[in-house]
DOKOLLUM-476417 format. One line per field, with one value per residue: residue in three letters; y, x negated, z of N, C-alpha, C, CB in turn. Coordinates in steps of 0.1 Angstrom, whole numbers, plus 5000, padded with zeros to 4 digits. Glycine has a CB too. Layout:
N
type = [ALA_...] $
n.north = [Y_...] $
n.east = [X_...] $
n.up = [Z_...] $
ca.north = [Y_...] $
ca.east = [X_...] $
ca.up = [Z_...] $
c.north = [Y_...] $
c.east = [X_...] $
c.up = [Z_...] $
cb.north = [Y_...] $
cb.east = [X_...] $
cb.up = [Z_...] $
This chain:
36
type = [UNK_UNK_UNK_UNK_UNK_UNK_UNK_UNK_UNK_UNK_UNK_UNK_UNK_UNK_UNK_UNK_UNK_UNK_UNK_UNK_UNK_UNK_UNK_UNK_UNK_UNK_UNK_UNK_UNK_UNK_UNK_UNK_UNK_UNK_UNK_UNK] $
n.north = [5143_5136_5114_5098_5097_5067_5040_5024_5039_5055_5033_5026_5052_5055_5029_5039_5059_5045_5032_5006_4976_4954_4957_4970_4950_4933_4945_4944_4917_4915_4931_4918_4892_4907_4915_4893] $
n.east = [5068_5036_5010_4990_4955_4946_4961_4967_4959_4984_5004_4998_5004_5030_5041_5040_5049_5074_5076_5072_5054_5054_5054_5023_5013_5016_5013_4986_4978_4986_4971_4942_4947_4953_4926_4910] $
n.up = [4912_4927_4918_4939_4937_4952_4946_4967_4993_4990_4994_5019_5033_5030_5042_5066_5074_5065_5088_5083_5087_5072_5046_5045_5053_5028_5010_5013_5011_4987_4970_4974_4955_4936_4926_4922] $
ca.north = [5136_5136_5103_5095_5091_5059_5038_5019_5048_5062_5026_5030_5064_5052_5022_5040_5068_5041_5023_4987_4970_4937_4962_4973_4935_4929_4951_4938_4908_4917_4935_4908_4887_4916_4917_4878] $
ca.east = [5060_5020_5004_4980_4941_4940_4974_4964_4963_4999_5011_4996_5008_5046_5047_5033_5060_5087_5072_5074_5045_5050_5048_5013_5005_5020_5005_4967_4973_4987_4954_4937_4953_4948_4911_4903] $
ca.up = [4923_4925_4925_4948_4931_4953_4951_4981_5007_4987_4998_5032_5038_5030_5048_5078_5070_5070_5099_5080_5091_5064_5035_5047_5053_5020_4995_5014_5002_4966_4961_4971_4947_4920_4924_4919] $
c.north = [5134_5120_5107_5094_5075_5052_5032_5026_5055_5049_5027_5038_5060_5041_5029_5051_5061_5031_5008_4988_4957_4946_4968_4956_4929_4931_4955_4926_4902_4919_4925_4899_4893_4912_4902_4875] $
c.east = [5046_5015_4993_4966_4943_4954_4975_4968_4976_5007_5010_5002_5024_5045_5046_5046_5072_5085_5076_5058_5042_5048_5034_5008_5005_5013_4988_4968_4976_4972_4943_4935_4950_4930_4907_4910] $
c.up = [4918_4930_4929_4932_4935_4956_4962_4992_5001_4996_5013_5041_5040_5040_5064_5085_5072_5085_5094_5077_5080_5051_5036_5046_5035_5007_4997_5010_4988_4959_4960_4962_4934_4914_4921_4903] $
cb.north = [5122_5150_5091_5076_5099_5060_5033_5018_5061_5064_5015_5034_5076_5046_5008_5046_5073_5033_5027_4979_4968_4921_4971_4982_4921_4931_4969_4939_4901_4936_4948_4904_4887_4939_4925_4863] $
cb.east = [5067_5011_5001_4984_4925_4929_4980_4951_4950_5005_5010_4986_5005_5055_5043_5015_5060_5096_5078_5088_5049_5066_5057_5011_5016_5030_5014_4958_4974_4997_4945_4940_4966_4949_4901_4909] $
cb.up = [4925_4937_4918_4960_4939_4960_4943_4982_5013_4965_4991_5032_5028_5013_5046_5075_5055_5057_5115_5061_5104_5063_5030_5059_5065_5021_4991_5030_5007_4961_4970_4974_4950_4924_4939_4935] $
């Protein structure tokens, strides 16, 4: 399996792929969280 450069749009792409909508909400306000 090839990671992504940006793990963000890998997580994007999957949730978008499994159509779950709260794991897109979810892992924008993890990063959030990461960056502070």
């Amino acid at each position: 399996m090839i990671m992504a450069e940006d793990p963000m749009k890998a997580v994007l792409h999957y949730a978008q792929a499994l159509k779950a909508p709260r794991i897109r909400e979810s892992a924008a306000r993890l990063a959030e969280q990461a960056r502070d």
